[in-house]
N, C-alpha and C positions, 0 to 999 in steps of 0.2 A: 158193352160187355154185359153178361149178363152169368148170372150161376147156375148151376147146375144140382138143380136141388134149393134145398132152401138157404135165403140170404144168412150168413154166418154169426152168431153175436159177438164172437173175439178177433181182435186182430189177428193177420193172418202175413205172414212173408212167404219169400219165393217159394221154398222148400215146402210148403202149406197146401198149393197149389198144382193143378194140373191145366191141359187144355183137353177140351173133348173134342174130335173131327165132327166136322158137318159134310153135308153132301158141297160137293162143290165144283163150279167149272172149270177151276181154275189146273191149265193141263199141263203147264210149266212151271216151274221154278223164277225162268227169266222173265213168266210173263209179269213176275210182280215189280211196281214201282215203290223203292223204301226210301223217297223223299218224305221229309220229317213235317213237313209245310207247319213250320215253327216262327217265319218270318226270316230265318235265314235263308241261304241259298244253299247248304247244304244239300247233297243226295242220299246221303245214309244216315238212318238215326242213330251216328254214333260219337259222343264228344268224350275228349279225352279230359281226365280232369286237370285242377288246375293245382296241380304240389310238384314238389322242387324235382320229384324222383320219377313224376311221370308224364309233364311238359317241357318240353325245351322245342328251338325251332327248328331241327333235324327231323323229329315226330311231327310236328303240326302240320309241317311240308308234304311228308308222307300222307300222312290223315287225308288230309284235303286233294291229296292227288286221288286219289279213291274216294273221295265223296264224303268223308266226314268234318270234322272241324275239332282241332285243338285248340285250348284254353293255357295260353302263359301263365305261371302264378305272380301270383301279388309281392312275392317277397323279393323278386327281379330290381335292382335297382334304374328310375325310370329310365336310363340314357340305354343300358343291356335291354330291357323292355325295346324301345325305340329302336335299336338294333337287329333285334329280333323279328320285328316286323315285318321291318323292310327287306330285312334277308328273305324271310318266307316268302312275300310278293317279288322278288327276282329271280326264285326260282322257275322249272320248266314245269310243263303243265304234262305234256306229252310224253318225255322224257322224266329217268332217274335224276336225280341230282348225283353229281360226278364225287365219288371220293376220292380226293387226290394226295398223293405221299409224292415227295420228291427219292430220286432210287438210293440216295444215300441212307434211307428209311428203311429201319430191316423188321422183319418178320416180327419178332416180338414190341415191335411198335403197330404195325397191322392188325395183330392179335386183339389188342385193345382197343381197336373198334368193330374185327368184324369178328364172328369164327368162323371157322372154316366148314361154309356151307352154300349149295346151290346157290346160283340165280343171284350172289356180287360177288361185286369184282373192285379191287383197287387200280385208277389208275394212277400211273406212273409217270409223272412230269418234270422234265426237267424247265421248270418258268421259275423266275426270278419275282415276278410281275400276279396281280391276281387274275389275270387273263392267260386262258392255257391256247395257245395255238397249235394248229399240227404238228410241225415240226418240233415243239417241244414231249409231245406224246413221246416215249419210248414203248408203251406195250402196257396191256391191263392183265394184271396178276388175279385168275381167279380165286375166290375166297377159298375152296376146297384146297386150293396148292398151300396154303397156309399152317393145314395140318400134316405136312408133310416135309418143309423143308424146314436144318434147322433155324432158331431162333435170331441165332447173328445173322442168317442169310441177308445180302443186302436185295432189295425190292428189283434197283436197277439190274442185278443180273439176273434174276427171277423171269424178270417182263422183256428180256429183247427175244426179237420173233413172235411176241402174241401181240403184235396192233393191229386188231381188225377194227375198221370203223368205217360209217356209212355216212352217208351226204342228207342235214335233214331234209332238203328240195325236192330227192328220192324219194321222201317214203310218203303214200297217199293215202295208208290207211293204217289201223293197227294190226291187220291180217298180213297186208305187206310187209311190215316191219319185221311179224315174227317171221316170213318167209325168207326176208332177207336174211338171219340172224341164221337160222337153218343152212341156208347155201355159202354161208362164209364157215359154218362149220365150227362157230365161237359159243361161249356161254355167254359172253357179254360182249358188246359193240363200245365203240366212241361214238356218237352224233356229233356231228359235226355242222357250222352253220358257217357262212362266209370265211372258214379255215379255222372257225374256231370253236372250240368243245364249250358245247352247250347242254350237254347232259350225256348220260351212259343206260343203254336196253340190252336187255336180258332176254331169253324165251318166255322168261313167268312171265316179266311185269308187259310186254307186248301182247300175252294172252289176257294178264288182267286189263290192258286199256280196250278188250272190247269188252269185258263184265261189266265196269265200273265206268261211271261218271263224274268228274272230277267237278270239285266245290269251286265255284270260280265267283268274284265281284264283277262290276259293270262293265269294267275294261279286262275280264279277263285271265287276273291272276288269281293265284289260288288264295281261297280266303282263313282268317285265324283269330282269334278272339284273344283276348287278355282280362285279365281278374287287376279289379283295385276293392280296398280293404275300407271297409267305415272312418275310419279314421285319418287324422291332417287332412290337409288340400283336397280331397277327392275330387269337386269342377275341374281343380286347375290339372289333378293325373289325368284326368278321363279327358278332358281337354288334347292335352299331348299325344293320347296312345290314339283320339282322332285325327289328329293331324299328322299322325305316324301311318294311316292307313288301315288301323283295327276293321275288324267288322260288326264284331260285338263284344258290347263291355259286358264284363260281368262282375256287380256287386255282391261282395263273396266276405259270408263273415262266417262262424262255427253256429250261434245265434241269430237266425236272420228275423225273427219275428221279434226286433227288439226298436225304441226308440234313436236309435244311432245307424239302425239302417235306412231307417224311414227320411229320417236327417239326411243322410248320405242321399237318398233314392232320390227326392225333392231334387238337390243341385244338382245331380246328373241330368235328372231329365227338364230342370229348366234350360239348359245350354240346348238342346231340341237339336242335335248332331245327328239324326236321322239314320241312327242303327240302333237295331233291338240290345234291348237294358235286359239282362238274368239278373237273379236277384236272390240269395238264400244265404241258412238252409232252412227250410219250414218242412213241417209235415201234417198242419191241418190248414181245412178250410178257412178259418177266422185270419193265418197267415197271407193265407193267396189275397183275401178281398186290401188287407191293411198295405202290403207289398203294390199288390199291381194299382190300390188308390196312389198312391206316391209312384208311380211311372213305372214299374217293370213290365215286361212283357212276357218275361221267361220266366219261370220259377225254379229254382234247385231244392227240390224236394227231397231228404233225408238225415236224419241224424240217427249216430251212431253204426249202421250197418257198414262198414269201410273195414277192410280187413287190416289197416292200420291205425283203427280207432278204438280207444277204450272207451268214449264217454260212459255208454249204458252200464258200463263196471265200477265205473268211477261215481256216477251221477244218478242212475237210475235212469237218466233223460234219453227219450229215444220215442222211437214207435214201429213197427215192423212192418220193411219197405211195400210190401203189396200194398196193405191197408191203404197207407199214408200217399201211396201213387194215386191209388184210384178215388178218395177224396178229394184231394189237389187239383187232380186232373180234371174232373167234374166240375168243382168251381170256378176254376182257372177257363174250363169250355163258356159256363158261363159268361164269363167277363171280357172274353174272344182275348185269352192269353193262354203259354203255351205252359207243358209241365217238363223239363228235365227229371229223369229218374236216377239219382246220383246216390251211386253206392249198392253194394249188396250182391252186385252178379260175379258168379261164378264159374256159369255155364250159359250155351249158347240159348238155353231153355230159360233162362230168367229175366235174358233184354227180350225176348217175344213175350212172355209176362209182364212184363213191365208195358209196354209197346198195347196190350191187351188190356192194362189197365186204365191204358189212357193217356201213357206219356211220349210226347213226340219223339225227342230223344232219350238213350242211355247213357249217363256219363260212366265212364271205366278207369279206373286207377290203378292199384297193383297189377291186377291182368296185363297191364300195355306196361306197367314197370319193368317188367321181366323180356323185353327186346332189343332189339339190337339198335333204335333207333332213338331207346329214353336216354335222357339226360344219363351222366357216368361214364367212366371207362368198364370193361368187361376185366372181370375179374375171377381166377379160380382157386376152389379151395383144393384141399390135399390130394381131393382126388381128382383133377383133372375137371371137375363138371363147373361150366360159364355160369356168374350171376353177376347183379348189380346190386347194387345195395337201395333200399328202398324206408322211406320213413313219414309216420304221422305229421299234419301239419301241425299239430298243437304239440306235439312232441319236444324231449329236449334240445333236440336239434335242431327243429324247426326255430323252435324259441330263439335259439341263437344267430341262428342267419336271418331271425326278420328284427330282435331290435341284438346285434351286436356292435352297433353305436353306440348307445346307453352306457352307461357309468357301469362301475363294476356291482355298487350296492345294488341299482335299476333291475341291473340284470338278476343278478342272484334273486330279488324277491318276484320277478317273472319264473324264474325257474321252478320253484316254490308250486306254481299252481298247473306244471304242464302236464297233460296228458296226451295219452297215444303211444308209440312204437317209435322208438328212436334210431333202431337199427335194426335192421331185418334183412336175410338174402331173400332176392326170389331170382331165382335160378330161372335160367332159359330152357323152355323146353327144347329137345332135339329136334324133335320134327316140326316146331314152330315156332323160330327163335329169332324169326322178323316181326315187325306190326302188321305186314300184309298177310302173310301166312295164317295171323290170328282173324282176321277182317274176314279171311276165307272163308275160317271155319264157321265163323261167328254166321255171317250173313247165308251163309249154305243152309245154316240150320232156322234162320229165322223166316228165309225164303219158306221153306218145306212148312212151318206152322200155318205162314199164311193160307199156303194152298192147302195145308189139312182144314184150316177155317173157313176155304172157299172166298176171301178176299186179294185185290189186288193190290192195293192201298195201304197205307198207315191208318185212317182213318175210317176203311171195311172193316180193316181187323178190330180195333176197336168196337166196332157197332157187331160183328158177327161171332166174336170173341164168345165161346161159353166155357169156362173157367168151372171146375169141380173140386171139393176138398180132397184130400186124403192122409193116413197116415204116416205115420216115422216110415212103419214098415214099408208102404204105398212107397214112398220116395227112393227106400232104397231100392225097391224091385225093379224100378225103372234103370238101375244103374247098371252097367257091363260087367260081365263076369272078368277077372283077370284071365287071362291064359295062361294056364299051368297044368295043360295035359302032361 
């Protein structure tokens, strides 16, 4: 990367920043590869992070079927951890994973996990058993018929007459699939494998399995990382979630440039379990060389930039995430380790920033809190509009769910020092109130930078990257007018 003008004396975050076009060959969108080449097997540089409101393994599943990779939090207890896993690795690769209600399930329990929008569908089974067979199908209620039928409606009478489903043996590509889906004249399908429902396709996610590349391990399934915390057993957690099938641990404190990560870091990476170790949160160089001496490979680069984080208010402590990526990230190249950019985006313009600084991936948090696929039920306020409720990990909340063991005095004097956001909505947006729908936008736009930068790569972009200041003003003029002719 380099600037555009002269190098800058102060720190500088997203909003600081622009990118300049260069000439370039580059004459598609599709033709770019945004493999993160971080050491995982990910295809998109994009990690979700690891808090209670914006990992669970419904999202990771997701993620990874499109090429990115989710991060379980640390606060999971290890046996749901271990759970979680393995759930993720049984899912389908090719296929949705099936949402199944049995029909005596009515509408306003639906509600609760989908709204009523394109491209899903509930199916409808009547199984006893965790295995849904055909004959147990009665019919997949589209999400859209949700908002329309009412609340008591029961599901089973909703769904008889809508079971379309297809043979997965049938289908030999994802171009086929959509064309099948097309000729049965459904929004959504059952796939079916030996008589039995093994996943549910839609138009969208058949168009998206020719965009996207799904994150897969050696054998295949899709891959998912989990977070363990500096403190107790750490070998012996990190031990477990390897033998549970993880792919990458990540050593996850709020202070990562501290003697108790380094502690932690050492035993992880003597056990030599042979997946990449993240490791934060740091934001200078002196962080990366002391981290990745003690075994990490990845770095979690940011504090304070999270929109459910006060630190900088409360503490001063912080640095402003451009800066802090593209030092990191320079070191970290040095040492042949990677940099996660964790925190701070808001737009599809600040993971190509980020990406231009130098960091393989972007971790995203509240952004994917607000779908239909985060941890929570969907919930609405007065007026009708879907959210989940979303909160800091150092928060009161969080405080409670990681040591709610503890004695009541333990606790109370933890509470004492928490900071962050303890409740928050972030409401789903209308036109993009899946995690696919946001990966769309996201990666549509971060394509389009590469090719203004004339790279094909993660690693073009970075080297071809020319980065220019600009003003408050500068920042806003870049933004869309509302419409209010």
């Amino acid at each position: 990367m380099e600037f555009y003008g002269e190098t800058p004396d102060v720190d500088l975050t997203y909003s600081d920043v622009f990118l300049v076009p260069r000439r370039s060959a580059i004459t598609s969108r599709l033709d770019v590869d945004l493999a993160p080449g971080d050491g995982t097997t990910a295809t998109l540089p994009l990690v979700s992070a690891n808090m209670n409101s914006v990992t669970g393994a419904r999202l990771a599943a997701t993620l990874a079927r499109r090429g990115g990779l989710g991060v379980l939090p640390q606060d999971m207890p290890l046996q749901e951890l271990d759970a979680a896993i393995r759930w993720v690795k049984a899912q389908p690769v090719q296929w949705d994973t099936p949402l199944v209600l049995p029909p005596d399930a009515t509408v306003a329990d639906a509600a609760r996990l989908l709204p009523p929008t394109e491209g899903h569908g509930i199916v409808v089974a009547d199984a006893s058993t965790g295995h849904v067979d055909a004959d147990d199908i009665l019919g997949i209620v589209p999400a859209t018929r949700l908002g329309t039928a009412l609340p008591d409606a029961r599901l089973g009478d909703l769904a008889r007459g809508r079971a379309a489903s297809v043979d997965a043996e049938d289908i030999d590509s994802a171009r086929h699939a959509f064309d099948v889906i097309v000729a049965a004249d459904a929004e959504t399908v059952c796939v079916l494998q030996h008589g039995h429902l093994v996943g549910t396709l839609s138009r969208r996610s058949a168009l998206r399995s020719t965009l996207y590349r799904p994150a897969v391990d050696a054998s295949g399934r899709l891959i998912v990382a989990a977070a363990v915390g500096i403190n107790g057993d750490v070998a012996a957690k990190a031990k477990a979630l390897a033998a549970a099938g993880v792919d990458v641990l990540v050593v996850d404190t709020a202070h990562g440039h501290q003697e108790g990560m380094l502690r932690a870091l050492r035993a992880v990476a003597d056990l030599d379990l042979g997946i990449p170790i993240a490791a934060g949160n740091i934001v200078s160089a002196e962080g990366v060389h002391d981290l990745v001496t003690a075994g990490a490979t990845i770095l979690k680069v940011g504090v304070g930039p999270g929109a459910m984080c006060t630190t900088r208010m409360m503490t001063a402590v912080g640095r402003p995430q451009f800066s802090a990526v593209l030092e990191t990230a320079e070191a970290a190249r040095v040492m042949g380790a990677h940099v996660w950019a964790d925190g701070g985006v808001r737009y599809p313009r600040d993971v190509a920033l980020a990406l231009a600084a130098g960091a393989a991936s972007v971790m995203i948090g509240s952004w994917f809190a607000g779908t239909i696929e985060a941890p929570g039920e969907l919930q609405l306020d007065d007026a009708g509009r879907a959210y989940k409720e979303s909160w800091g990990m150092a928060s009161t909340k969080a405080v409670h769910e990681r040591f709610g063991r503890l004695d009541p005095y333990e606790l109370a004097r933890k509470e004492l020092f928490a900071e962050g956001i303890s409740s928050s909505r972030i409401y789903l947006d209308p036109l993009r109130p899946g995690l696919e729908d946001l990966l769309d936008m996201i990666t549509s736009g971060v394509r389009s930078s590469f090719t203004y930068a004339g790279a094909s790569t993660v690693a073009e972009f970075h080297d071809r990257a020319r980065v220019g200041l600009q003003s408050a003003a500068g920042y806003e003029e870049g933004k869309a007018l509302p419409v209010s002719w």
